[in-house]
MOPAC internal coordinates of N, CA, C and O (Angstrom, degrees):
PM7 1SCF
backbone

  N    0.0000 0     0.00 0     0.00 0    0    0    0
  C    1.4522 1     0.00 0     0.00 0    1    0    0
  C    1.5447 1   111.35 1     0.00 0    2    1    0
  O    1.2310 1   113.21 1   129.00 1    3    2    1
  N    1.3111 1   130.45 1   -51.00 1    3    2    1
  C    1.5627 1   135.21 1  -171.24 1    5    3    2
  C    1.5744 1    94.69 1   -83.10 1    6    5    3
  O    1.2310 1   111.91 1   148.46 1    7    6    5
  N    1.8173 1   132.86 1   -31.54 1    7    6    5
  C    1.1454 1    98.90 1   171.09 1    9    7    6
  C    1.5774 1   111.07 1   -57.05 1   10    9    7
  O    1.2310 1   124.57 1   120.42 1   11   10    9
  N    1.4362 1   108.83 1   -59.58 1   11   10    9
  C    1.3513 1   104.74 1  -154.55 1   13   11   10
  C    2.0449 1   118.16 1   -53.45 1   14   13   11
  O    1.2310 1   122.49 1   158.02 1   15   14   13
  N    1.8032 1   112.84 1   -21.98 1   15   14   13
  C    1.2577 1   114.65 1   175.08 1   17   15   14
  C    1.8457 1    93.79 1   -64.67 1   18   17   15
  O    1.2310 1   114.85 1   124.31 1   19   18   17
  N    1.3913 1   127.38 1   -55.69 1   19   18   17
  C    0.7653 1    89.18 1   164.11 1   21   19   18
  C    1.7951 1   171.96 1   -71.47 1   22   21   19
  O    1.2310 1   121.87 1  -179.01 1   23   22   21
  N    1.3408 1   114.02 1     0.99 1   23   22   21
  C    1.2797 1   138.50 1   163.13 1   25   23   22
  C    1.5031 1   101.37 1   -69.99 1   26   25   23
  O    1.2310 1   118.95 1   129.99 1   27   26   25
  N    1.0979 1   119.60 1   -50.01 1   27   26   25
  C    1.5633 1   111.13 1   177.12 1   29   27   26
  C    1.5583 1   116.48 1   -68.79 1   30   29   27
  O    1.2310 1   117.49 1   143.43 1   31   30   29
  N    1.2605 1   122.39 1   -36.57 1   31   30   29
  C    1.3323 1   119.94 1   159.12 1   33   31   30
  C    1.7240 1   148.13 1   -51.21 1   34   33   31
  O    1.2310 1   137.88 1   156.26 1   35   34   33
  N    1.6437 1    82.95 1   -23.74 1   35   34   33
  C    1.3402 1   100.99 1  -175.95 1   37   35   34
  C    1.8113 1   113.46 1  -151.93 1   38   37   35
  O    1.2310 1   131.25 1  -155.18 1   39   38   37
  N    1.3572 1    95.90 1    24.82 1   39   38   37
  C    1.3141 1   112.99 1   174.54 1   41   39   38
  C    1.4968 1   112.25 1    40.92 1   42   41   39
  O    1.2310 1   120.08 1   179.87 1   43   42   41
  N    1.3758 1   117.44 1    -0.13 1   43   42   41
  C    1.6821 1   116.12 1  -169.56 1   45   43   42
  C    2.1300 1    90.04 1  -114.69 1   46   45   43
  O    1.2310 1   132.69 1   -17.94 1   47   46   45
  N    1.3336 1    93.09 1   162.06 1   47   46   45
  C    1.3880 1   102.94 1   156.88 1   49   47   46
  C    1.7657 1   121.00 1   -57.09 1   50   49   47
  O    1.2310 1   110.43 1    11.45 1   51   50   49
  N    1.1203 1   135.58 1  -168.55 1   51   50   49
  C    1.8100 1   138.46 1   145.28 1   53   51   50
  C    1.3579 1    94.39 1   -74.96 1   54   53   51
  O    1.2310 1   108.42 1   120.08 1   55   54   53
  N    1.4676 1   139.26 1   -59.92 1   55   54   53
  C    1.2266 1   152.51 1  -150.59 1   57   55   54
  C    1.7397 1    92.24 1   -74.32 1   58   57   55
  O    1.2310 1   112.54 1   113.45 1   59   58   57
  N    1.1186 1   131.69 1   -66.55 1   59   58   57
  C    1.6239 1   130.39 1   178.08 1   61   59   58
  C    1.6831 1   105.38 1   -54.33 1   62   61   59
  O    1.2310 1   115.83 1   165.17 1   63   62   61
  N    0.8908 1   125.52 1   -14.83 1   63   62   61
  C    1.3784 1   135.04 1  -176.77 1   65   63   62
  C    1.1838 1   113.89 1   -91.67 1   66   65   63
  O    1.2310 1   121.76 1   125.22 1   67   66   65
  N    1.2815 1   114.23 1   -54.78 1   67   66   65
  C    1.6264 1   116.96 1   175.53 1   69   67   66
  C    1.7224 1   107.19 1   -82.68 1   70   69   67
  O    1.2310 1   116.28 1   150.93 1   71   70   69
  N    1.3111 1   124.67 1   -29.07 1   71   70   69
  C    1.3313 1   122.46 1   162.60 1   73   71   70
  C    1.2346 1   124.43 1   -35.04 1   74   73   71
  O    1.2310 1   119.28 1   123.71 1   75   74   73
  N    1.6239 1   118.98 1   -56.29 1   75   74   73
  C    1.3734 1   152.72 1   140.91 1   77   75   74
  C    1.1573 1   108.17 1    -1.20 1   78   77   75
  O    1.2310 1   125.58 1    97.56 1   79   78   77
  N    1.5791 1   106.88 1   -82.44 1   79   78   77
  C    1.2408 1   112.21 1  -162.51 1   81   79   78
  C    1.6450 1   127.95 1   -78.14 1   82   81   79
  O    1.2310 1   127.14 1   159.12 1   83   82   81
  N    1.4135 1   103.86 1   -20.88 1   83   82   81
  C    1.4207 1   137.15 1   169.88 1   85   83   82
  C    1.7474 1    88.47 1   -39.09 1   86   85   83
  O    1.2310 1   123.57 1    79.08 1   87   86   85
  N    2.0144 1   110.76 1  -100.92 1   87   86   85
  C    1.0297 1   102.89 1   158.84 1   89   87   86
  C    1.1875 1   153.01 1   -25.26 1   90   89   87
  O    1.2310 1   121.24 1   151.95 1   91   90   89
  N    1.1262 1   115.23 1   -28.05 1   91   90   89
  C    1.7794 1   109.23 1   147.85 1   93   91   90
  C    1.6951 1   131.73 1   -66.41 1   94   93   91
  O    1.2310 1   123.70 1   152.74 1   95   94   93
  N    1.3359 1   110.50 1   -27.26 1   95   94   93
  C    1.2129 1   104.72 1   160.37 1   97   95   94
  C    1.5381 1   130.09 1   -92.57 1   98   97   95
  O    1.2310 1   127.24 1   163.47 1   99   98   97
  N    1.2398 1   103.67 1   -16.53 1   99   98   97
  C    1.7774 1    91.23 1   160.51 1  101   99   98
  C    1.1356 1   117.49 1   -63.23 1  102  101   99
  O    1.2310 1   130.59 1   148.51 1  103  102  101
  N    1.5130 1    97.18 1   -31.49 1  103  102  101
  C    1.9131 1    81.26 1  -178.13 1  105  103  102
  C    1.2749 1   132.91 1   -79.53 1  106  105  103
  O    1.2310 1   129.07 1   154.20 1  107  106  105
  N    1.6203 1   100.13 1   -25.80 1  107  106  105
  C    1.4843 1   111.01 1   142.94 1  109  107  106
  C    2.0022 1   123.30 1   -31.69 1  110  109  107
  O    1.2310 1   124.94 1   122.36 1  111  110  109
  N    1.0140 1   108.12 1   -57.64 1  111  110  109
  C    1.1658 1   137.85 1  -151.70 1  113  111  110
  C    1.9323 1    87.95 1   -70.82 1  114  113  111
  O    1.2310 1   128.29 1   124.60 1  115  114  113
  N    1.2317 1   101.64 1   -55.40 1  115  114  113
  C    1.8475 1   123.34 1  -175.51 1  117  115  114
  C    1.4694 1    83.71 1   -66.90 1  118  117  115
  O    1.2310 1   107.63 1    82.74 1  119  118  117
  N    1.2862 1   140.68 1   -97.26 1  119  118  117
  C    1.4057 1   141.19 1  -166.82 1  121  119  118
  C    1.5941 1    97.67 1   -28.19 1  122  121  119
  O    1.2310 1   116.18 1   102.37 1  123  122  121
  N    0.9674 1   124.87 1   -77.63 1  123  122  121
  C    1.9466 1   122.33 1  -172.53 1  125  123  122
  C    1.6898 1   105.72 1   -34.14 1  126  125  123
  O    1.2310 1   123.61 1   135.64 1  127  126  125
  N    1.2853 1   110.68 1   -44.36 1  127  126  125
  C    1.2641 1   100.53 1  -176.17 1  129  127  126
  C    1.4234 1   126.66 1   -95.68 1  130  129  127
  O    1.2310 1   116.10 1   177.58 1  131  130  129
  N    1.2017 1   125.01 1    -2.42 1  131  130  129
  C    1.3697 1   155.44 1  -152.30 1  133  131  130
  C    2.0238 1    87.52 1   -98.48 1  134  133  131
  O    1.2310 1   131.76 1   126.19 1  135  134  133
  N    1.6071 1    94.89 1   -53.81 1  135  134  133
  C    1.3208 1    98.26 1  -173.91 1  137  135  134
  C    1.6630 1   129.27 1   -70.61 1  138  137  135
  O    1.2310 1   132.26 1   150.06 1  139  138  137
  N    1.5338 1    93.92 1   -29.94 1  139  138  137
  C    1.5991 1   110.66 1   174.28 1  141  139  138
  C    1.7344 1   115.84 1   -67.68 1  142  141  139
  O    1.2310 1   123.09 1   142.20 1  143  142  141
  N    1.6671 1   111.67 1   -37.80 1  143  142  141
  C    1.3275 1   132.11 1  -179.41 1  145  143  142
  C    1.5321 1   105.67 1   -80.78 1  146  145  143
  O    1.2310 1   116.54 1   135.14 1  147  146  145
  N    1.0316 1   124.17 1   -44.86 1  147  146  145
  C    1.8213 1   118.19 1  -172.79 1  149  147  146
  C    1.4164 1   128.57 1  -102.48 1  150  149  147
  O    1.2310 1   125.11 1   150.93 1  151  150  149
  N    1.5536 1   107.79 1   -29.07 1  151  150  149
  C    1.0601 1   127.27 1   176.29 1  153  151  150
  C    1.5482 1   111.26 1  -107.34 1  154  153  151
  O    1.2310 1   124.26 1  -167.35 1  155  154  153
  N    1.1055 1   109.42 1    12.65 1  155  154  153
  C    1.7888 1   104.36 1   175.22 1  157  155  154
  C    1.2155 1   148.54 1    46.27 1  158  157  155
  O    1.2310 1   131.88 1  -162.45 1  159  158  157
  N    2.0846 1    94.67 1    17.55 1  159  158  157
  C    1.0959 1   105.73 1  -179.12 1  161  159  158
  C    1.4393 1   124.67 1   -65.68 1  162  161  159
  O    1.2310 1   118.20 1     9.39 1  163  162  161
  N    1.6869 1   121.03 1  -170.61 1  163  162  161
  C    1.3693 1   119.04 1   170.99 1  165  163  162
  C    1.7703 1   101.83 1   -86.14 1  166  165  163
  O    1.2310 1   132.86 1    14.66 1  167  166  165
  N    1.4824 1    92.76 1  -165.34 1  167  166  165
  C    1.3829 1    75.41 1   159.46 1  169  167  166
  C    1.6572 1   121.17 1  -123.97 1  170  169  167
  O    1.2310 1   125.39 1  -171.43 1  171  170  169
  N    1.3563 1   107.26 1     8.57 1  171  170  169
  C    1.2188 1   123.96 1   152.53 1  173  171  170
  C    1.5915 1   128.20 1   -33.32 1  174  173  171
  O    1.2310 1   125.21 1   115.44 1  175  174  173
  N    1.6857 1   107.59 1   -64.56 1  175  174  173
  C    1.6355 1   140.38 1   140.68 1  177  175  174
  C    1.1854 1   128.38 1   -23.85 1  178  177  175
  O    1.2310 1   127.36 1   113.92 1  179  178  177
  N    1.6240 1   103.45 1   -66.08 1  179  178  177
  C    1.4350 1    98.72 1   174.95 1  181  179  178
  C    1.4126 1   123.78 1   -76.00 1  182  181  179
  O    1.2310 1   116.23 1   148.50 1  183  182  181
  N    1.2111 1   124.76 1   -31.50 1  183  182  181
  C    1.5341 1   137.74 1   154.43 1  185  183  182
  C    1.5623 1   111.77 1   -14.34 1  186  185  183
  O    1.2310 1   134.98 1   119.28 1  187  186  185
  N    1.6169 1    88.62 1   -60.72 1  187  186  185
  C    1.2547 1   104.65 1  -173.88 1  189  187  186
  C    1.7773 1   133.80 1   -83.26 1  190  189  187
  O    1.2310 1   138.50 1  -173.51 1  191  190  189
  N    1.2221 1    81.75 1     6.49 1  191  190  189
  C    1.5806 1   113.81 1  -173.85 1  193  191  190
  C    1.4407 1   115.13 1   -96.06 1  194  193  191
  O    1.2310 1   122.99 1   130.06 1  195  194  193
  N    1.3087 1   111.88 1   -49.94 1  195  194  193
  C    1.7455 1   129.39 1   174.80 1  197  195  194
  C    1.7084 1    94.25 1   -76.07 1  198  197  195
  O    1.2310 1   115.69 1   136.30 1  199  198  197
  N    0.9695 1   125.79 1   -43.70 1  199  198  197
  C    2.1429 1   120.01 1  -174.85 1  201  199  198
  C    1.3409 1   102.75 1   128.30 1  202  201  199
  O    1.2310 1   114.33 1  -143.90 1  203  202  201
  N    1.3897 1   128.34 1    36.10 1  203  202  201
  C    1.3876 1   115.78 1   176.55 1  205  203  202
  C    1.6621 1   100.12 1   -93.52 1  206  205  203
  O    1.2310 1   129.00 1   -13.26 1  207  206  205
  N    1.1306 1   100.26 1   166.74 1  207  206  205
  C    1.8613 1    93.83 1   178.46 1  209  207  206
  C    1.4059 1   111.79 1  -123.61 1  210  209  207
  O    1.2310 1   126.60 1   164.62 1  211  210  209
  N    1.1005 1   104.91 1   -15.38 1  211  210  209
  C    1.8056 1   118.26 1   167.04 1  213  211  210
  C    1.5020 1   136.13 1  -122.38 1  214  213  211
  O    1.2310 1   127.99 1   -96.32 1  215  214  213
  N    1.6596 1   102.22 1    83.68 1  215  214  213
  C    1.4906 1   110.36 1  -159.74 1  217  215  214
  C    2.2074 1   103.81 1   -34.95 1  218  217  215
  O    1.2310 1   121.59 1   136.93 1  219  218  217
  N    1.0275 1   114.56 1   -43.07 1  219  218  217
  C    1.2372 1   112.98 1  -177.10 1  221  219  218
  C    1.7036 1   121.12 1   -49.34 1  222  221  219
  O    1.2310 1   124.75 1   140.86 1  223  222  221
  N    1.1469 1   108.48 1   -39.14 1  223  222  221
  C    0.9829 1   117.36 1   178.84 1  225  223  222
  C    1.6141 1   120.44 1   -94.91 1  226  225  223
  O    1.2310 1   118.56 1  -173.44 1  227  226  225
  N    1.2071 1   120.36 1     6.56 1  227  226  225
  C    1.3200 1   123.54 1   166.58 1  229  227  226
  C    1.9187 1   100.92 1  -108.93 1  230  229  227
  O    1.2310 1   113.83 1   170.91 1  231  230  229
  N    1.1438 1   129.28 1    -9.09 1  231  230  229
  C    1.4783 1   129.12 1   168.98 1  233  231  230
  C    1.5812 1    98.75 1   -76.59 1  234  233  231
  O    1.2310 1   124.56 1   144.61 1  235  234  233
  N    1.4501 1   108.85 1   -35.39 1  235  234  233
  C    1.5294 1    85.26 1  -169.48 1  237  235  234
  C    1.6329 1   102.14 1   -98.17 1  238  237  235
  O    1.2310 1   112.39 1  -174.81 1  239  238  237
  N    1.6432 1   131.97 1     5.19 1  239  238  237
  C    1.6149 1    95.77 1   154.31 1  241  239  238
  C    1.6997 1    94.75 1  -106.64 1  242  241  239
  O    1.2310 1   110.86 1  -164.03 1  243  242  241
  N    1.1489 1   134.80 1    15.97 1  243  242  241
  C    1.6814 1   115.65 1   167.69 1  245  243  242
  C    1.9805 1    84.17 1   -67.63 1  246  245  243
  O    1.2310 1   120.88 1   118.94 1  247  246  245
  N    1.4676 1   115.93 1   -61.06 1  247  246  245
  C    1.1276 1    96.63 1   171.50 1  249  247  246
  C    1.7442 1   149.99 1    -8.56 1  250  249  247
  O    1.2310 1   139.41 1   102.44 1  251  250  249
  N    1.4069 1    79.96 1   -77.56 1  251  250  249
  C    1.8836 1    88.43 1  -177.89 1  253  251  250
  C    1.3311 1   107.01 1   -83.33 1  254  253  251
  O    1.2310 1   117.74 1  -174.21 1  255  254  253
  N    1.9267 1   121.91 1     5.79 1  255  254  253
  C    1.4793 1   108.63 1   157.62 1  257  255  254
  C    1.2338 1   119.58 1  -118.39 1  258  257  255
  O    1.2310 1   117.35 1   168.50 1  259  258  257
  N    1.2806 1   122.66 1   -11.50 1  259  258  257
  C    1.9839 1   110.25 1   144.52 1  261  259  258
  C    1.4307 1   102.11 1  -100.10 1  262  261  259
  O    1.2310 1   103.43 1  -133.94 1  263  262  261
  N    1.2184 1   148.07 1    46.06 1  263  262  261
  C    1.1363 1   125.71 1   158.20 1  265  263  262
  C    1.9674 1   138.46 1    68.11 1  266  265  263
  O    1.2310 1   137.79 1   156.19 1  267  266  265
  N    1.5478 1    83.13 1   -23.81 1  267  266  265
  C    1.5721 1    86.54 1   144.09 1  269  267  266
  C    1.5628 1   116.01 1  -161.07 1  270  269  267
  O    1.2310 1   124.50 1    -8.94 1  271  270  269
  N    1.2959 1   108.98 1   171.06 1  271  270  269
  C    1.8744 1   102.60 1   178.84 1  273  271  270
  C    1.5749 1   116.98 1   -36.93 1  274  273  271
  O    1.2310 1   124.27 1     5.60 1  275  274  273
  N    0.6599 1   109.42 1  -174.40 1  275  274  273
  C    2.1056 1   123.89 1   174.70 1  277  275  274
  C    1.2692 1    98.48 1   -58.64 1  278  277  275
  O    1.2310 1   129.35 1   100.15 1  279  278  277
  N    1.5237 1    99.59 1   -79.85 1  279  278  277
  C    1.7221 1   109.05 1  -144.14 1  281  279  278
  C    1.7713 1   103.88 1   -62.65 1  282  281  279
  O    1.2310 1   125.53 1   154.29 1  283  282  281
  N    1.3342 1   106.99 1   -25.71 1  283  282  281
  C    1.6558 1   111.25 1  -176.36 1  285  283  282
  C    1.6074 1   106.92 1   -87.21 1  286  285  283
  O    1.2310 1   119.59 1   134.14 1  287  286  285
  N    1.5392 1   118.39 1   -45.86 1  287  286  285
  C    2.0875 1   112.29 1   156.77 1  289  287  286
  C    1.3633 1   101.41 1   -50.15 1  290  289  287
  O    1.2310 1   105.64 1   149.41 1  291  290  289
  N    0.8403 1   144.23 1   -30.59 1  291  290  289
  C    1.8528 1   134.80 1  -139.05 1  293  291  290
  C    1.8322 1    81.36 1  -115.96 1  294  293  291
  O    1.2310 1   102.55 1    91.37 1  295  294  293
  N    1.1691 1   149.58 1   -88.63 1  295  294  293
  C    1.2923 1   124.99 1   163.91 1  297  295  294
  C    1.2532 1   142.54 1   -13.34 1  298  297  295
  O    1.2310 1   116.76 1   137.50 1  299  298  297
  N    1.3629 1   123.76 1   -42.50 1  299  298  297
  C    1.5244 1   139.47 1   172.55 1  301  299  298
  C    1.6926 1   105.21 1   -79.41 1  302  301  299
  O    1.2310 1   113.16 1   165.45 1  303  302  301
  N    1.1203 1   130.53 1   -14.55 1  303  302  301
  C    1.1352 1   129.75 1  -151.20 1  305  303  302
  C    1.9455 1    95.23 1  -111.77 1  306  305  303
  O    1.2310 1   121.51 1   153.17 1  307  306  305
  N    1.0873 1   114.71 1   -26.83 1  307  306  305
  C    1.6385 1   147.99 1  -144.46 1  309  307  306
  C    1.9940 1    77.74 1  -115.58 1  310  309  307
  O    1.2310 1   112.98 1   116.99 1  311  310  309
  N    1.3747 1   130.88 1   -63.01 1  311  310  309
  C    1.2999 1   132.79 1  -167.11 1  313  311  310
  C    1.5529 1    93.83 1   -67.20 1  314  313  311
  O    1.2310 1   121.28 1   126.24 1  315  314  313
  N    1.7587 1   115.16 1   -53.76 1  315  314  313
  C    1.9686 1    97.46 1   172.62 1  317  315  314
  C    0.9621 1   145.17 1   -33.02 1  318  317  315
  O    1.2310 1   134.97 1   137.21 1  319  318  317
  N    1.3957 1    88.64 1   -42.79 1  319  318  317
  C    2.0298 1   110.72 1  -161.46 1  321  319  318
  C    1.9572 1    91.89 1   -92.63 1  322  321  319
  O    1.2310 1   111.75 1   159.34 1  323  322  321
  N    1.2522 1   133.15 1   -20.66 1  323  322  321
  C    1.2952 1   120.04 1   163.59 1  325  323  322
  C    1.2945 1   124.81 1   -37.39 1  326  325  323
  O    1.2310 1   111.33 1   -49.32 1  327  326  325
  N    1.5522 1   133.92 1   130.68 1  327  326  325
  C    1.1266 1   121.56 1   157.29 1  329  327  326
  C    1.5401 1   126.53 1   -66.80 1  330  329  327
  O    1.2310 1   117.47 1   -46.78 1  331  330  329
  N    1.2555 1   122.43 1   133.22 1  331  330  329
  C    1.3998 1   113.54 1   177.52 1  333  331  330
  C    1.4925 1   118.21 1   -68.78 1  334  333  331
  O    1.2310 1   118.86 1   -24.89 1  335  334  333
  N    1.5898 1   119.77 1   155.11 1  335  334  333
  C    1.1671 1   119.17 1  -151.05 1  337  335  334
  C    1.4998 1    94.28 1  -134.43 1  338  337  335
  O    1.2310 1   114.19 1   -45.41 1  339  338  337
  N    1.2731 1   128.60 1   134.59 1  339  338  337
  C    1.3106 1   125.62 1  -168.12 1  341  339  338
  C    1.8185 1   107.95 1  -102.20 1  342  341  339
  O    1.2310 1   120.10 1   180.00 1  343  342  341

């Protein structure tokens, strides 16, 4: 019954809905980091660039979704792509 009020409410499934939105935040997620890596922002900036409103609180889930803050992914990531130098 509440799926179907909802499908009529919002013409989408829960599952097409949260699918949705899923993909919207990776790309969020790709843009934040896209911006810190190419464009050299801080991450203050880029925070503020994707719609976060509290740089603090977007370091700690860039965190728990690459695994470490910005400036330390965005260094390690910058040390990969180096060519090695003999």
């Amino acid at each position: 019954m509440r799926k179907q009020a909802f499908k009529q409410a919002y013409e989408d499934s829960g599952l097409e809905v949260a699918r949705e939105a899923l993909g919207k935040s990776i790309a969020r997620w790709n843009e934040a980091r896209r911006l810190l890596l190419t464009e050299n922002q801080d991450a203050t900036t880029a925070a503020f660039q994707v719609g976060y409103e509290s740089p603090s609180q977007f370091s700690r889930e860039y965190g728990r979704l690459f695994g470490a803050p910005p400036l330390r992914d965005i260094t390690s990531l910058r040390l990969m792509a180096a060519p090695e130098r003999e």
